[in-house]
C-alpha positions in Angstrom: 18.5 0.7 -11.2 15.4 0.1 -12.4 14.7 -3.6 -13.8 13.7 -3.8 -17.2 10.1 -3.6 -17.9 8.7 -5.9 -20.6 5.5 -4.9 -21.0 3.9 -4.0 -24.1 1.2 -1.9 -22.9 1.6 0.9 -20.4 -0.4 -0.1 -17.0 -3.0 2.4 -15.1 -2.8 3.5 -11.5 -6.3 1.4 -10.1 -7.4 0.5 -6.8 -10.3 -1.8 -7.7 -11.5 -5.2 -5.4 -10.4 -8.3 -7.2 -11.7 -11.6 -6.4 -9.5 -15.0 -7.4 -11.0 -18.1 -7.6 -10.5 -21.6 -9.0 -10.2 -21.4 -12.9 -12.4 -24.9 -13.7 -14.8 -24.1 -10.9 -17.9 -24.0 -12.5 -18.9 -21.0 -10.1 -17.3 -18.0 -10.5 -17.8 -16.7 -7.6 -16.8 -19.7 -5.5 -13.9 -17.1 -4.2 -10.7 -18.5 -2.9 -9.4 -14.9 -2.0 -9.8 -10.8 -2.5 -7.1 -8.6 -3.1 -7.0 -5.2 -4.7 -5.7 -3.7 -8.4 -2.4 -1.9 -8.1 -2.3 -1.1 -12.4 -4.1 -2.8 -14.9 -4.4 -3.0 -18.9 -6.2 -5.1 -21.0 -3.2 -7.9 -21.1 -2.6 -7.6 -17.2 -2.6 -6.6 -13.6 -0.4 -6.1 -10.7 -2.2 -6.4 -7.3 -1.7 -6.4 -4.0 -3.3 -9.8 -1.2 -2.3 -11.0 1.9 -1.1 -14.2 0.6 1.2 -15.1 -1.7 0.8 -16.8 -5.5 2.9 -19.6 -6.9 4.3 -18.3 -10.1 3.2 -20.0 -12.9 -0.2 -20.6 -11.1 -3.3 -19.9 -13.3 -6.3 -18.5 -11.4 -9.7 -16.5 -12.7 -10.1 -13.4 -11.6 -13.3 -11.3 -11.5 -12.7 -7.3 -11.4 -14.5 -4.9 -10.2 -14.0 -2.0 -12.6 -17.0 0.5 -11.2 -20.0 -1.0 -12.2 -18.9 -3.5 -14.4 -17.0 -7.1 -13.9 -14.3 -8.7 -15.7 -13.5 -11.9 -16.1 -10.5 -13.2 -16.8 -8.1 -16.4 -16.3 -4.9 -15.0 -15.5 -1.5 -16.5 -15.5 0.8 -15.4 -12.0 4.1 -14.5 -13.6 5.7 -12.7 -10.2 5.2 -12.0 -7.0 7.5 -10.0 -4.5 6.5 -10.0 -1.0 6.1 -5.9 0.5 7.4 -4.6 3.7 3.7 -4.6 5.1 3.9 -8.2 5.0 1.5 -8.3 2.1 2.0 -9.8 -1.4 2.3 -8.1 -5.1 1.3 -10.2 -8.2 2.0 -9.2 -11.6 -1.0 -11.7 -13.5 -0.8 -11.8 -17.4 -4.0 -12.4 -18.8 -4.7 -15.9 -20.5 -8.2 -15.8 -21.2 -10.3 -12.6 -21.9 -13.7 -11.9 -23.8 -13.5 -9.1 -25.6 -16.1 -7.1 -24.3 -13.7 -7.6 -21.2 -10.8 -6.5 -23.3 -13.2 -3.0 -24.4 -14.4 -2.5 -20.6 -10.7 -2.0 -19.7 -9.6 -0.1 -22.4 -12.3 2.4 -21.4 -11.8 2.6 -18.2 -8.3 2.8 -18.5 -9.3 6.2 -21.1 -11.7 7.5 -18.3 -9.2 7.1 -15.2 -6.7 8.9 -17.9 -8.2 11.5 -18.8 
């Protein structure tokens, strides 16, 4: 049986490189970590590391989404470890320009289509 999914958007099949870093560091690119997307939409992302997340844990994230970069601040809200011994986070997004919020939304309409 399939747990009951609470999202309010539907998320996207991506594969995209994700880079998590401290969320006061005052450079973003000070990374801490990589992982990859699994899905996103513009209120989250599921993706897949090597090591695991504390939920409730707030990290930025800056995504690679073809030629552009997000940047968001991201709230850890699960993570289940797989049976390759890696890690899968669901992230809900805390903080988000909206630019950001456009660049997903049309990527999300491109990788649709």
């Amino acid at each position: 049986m399939m747990p009951y999914d609470r999202r309010s958007a539907r998320r996207y099949d991506a594969g995209h490189l994700i880079v998590e870093s401290d969320p006061i560091a005052m450079d973003r690119f000070a990374a801490l970590g990589m992982g990859v997307t699994l899905d996103i939409n513009e209120h989250g992302v599921r993706i897949q590391n090597t090591k695991p997340f504390t939920v409730g844990d707030r990290w930025r994230f800056s995504i690679a989404l073809g030629d552009d970069i997000v940047d968001v601040i991201g709230r850890v809200v699960h993570v289940t470890q797989v049976l390759n011994g890696s890690f899968e986070s669901g992230v809900e997004f805390l903080e988000i320009a909206g630019s950001d919020i456009r660049k997903i939304r049309e990527h999300v309409i491109r990788r649709a289509s």
